[in-house]
SETIFI-231102 format. One record per atom (N, C-alpha, C, CB): residue number from 1; residue in three letters; atom name; x, y, z. Coordinates in steps of 0.05 Angstrom, whole numbers, plus 5000, padded with zeros to 4 digits. Glycine has a CB too. Example, Ala and Ser with C-alpha at 12.3 -4.5 7.8 and 13.67 -1.06 7.14 Angstrom:
residues 2
    nr   rest   atom      X      Y      Z
     1    Ala      N   5264   4886   5156
     1    Ala     CA   5246   4910   5156
     1    Ala      C   5264   4934   5156
     1    Ala     CB   5226   4911   5181
     2    Ser      N   5257   4955   5142
     2    Ser     CA   5273   4979   5143
     2    Ser      C   5258   5001   5157
     2    Ser     CB   5282   4988   5114
This chain:
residues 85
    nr   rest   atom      X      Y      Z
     1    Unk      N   3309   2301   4127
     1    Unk     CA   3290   2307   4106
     1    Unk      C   3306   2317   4082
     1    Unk     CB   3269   2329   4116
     2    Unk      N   3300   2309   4061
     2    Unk     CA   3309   2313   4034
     2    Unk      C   3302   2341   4023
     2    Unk     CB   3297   2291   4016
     3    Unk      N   3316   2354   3994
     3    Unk     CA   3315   2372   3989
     3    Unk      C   3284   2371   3980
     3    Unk     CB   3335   2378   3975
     4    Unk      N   3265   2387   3976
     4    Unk     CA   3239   2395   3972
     4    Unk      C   3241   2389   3937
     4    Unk     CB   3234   2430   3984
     5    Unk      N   3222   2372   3924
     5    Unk     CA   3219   2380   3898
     5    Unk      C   3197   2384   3892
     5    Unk     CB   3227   2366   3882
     6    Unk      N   3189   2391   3861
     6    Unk     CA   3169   2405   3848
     6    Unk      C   3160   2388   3837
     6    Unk     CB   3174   2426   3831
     7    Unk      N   3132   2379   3822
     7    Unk     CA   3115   2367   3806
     7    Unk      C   3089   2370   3798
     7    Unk     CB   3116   2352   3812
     8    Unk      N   3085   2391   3774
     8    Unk     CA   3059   2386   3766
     8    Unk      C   3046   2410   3787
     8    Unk     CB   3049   2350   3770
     9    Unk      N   3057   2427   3804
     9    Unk     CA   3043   2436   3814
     9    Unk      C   3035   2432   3848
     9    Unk     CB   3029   2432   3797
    10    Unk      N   3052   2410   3855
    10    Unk     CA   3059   2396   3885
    10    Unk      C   3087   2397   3887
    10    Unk     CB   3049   2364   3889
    11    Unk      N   3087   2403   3914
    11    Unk     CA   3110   2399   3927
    11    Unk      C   3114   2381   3944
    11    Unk     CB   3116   2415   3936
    12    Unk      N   3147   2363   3946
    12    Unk     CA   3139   2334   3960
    12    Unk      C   3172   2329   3967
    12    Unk     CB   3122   2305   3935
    13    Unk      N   3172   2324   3993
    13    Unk     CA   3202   2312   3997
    13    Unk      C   3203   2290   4018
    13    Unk     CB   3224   2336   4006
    14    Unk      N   3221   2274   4008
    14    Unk     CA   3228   2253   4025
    14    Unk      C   3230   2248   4049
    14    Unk     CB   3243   2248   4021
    15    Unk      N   3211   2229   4062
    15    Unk     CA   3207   2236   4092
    15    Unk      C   3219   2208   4100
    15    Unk     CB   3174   2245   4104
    16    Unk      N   3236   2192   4088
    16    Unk     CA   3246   2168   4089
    16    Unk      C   3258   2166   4122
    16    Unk     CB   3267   2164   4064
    17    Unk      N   3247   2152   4135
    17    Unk     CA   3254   2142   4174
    17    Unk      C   3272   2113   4167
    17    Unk     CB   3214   2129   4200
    18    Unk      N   3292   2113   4193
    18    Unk     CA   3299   2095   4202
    18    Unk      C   3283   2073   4218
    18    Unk     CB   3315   2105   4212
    19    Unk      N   3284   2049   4207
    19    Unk     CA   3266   2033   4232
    19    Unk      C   3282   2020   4255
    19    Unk     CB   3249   2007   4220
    20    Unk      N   3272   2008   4276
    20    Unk     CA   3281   2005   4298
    20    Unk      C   3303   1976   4294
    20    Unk     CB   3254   2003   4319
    21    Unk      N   3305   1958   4267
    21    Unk     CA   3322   1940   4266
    21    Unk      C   3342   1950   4257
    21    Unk     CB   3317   1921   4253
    22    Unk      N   3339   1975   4243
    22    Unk     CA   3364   1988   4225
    22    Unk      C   3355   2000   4190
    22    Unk     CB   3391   1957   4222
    23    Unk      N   3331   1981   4191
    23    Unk     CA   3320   1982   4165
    23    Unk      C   3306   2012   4159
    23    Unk     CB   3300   1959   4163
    24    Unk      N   3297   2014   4130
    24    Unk     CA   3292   2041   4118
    24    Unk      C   3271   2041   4110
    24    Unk     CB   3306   2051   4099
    25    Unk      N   3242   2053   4125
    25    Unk     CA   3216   2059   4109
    25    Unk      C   3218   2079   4091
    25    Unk     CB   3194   2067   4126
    26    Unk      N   3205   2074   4063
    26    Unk     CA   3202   2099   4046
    26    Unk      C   3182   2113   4059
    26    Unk     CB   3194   2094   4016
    27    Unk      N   3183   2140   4054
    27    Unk     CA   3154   2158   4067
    27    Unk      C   3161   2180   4045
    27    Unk     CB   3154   2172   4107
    28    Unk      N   3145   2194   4046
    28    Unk     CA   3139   2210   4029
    28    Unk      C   3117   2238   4034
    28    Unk     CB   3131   2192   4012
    29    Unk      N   3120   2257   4035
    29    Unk     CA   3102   2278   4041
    29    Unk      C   3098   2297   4019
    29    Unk     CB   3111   2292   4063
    30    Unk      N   3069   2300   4010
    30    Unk     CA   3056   2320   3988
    30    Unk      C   3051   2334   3992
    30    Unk     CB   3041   2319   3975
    31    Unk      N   3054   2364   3980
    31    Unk     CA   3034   2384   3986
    31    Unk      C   3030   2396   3967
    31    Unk     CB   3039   2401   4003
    32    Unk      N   3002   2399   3968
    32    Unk     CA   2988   2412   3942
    32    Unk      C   2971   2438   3953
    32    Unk     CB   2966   2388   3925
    33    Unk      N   2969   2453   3932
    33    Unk     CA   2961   2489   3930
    33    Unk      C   2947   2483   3906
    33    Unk     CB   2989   2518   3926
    34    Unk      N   2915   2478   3915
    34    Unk     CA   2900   2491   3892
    34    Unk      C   2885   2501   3899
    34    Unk     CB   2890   2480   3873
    35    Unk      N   2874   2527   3878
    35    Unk     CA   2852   2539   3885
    35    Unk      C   2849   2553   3911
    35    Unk     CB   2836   2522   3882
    36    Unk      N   2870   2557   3914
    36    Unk     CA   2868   2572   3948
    36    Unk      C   2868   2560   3972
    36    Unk     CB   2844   2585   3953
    37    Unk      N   2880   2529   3964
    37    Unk     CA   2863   2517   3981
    37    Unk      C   2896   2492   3986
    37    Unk     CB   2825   2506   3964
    38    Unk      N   2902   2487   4012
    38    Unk     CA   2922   2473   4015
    38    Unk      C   2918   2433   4021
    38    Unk     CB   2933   2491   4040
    39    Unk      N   2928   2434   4021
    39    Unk     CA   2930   2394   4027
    39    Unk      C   2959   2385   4035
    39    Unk     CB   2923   2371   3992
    40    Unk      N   2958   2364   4051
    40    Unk     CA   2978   2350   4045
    40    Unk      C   2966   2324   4059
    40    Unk     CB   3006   2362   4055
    41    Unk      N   2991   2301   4049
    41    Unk     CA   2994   2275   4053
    41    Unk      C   3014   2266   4055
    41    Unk     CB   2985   2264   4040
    42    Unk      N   3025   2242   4066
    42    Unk     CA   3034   2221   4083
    42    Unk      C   3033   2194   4072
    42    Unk     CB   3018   2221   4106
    43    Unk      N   3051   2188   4052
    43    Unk     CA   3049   2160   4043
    43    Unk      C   3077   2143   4057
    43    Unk     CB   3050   2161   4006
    44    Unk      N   3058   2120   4069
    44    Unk     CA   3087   2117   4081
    44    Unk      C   3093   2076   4062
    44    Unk     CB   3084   2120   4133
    45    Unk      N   3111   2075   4055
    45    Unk     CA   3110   2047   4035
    45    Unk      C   3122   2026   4055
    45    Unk     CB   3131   2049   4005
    46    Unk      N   3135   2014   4030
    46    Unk     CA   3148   1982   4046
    46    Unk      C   3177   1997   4056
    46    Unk     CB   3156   1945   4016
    47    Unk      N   3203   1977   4069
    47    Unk     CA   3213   1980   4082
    47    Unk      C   3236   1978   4059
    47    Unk     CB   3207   1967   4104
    48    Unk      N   3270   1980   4073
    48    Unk     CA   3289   1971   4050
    48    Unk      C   3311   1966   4059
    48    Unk     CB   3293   1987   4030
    49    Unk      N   3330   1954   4059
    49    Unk     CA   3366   1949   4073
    49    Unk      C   3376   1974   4066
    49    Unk     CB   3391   1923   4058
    50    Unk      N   3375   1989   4041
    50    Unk     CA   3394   2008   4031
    50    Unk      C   3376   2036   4033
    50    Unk     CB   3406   1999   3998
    51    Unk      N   3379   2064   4052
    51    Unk     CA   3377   2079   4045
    51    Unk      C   3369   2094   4018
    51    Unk     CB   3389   2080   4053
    52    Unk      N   3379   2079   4001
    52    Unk     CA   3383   2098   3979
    52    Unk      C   3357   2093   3954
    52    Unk     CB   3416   2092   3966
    53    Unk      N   3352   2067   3965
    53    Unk     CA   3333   2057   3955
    53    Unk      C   3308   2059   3959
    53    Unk     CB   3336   2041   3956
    54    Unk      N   3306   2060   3986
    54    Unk     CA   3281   2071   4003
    54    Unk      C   3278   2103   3991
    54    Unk     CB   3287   2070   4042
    55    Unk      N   3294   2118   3985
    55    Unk     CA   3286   2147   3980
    55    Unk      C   3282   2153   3956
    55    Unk     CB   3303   2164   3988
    56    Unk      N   3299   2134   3932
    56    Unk     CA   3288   2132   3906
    56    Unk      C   3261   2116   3901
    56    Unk     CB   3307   2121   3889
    57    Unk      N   3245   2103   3919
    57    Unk     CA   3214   2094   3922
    57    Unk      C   3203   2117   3925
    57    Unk     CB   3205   2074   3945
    58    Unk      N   3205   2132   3950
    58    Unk     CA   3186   2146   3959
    58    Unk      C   3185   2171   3939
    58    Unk     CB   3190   2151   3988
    59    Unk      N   3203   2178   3926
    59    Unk     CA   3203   2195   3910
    59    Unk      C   3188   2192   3887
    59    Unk     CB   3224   2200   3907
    60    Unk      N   3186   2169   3875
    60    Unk     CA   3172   2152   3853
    60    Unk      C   3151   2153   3857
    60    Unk     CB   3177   2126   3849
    61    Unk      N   3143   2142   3883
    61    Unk     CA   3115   2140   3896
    61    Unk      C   3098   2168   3888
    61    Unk     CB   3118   2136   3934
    62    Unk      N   3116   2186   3895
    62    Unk     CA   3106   2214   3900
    62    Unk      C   3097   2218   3873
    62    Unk     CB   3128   2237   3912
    63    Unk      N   3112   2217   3845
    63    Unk     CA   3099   2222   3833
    63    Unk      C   3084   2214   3825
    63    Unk     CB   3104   2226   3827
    64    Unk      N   3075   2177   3823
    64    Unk     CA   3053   2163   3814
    64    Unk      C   3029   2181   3827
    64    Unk     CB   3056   2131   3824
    65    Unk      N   3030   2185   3853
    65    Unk     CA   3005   2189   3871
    65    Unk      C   2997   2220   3860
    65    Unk     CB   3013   2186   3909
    66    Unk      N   3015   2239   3854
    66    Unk     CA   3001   2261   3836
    66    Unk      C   2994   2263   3808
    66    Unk     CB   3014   2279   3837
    67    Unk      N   3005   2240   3790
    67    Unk     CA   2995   2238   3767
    67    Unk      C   2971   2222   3767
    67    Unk     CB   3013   2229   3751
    68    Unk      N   2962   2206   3788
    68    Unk     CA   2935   2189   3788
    68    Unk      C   2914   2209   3804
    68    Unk     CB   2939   2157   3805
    69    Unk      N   2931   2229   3815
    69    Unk     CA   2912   2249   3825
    69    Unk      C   2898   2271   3813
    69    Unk     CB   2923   2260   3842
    70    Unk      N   2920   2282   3790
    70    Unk     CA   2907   2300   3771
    70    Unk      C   2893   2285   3756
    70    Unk     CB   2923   2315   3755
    71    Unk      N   2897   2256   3745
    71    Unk     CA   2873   2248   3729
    71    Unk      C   2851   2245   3736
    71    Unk     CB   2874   2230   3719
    72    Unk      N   2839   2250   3761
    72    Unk     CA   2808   2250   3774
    72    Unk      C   2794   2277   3782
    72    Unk     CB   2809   2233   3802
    73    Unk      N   2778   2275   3763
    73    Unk     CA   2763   2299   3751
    73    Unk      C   2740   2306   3778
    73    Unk     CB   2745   2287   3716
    74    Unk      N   2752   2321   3797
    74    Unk     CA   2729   2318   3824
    74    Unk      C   2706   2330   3820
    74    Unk     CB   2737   2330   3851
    75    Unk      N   2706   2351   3791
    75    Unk     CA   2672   2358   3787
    75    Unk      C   2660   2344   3773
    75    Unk     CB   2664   2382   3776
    76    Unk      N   2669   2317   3763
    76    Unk     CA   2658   2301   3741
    76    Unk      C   2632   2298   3766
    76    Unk     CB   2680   2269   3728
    77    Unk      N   2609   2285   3743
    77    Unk     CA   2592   2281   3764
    77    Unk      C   2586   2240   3747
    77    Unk     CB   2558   2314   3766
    78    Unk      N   2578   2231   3774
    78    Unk     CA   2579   2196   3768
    78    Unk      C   2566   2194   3739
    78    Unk     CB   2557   2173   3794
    79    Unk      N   2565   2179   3727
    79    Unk     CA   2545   2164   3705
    79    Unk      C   2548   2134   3696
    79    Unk     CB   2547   2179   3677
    80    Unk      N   2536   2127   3684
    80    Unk     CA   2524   2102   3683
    80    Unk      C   2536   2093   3652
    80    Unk     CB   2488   2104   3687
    81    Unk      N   2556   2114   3638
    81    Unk     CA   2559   2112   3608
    81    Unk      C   2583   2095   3605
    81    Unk     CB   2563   2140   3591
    82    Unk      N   2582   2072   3594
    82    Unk     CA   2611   2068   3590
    82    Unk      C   2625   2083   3569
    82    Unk     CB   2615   2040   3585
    83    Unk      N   2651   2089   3569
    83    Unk     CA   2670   2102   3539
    83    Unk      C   2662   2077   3511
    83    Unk     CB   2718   2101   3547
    84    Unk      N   2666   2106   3496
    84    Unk     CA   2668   2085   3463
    84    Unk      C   2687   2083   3467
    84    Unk     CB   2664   2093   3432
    85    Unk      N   2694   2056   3449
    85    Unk     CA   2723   2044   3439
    85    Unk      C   2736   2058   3424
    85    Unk     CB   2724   2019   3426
């Protein structure tokens, strides 16, 4: 397991596994603290020949998946409006 980093308010480190040919799943583990309130997740991606590569994904990954996470407003409530242009 990789050193622990910071983002936005999550914490996430590289959970990158060996597979059984030799090959390298990216994985990835989040944890988020809001509101009193804990989470985590488990992204596990595609596979890779090079170590190094697999852990610069999952790290990437990590952040896409918290910046598409803060943008969803969970008290929004549904509507029917589309945005002005």
């Amino acid at each position: 397991m990789s050193q622990p980093h910071t983002y936005k308010g999550y914490a996430f480190s590289d959970e990158t596994t060996t597979t059984e040919d030799g090959k390298f799943r990216a994985r990835v583990r989040i944890l988020g603290l809001h509101g009193g309130r804990r989470s985590q997740r488990f992204i596990d991606l595609e596979t890779f020949v090079n170590e190094s590569d697999a852990q610069r994904r999952a790290l990437t990954a990590a952040r896409s998946w918290i910046d598409a996470e803060e943008s969803h407003d969970k008290l929004a409530l549904p509507s029917s409006f589309a945005p002005l242009p």
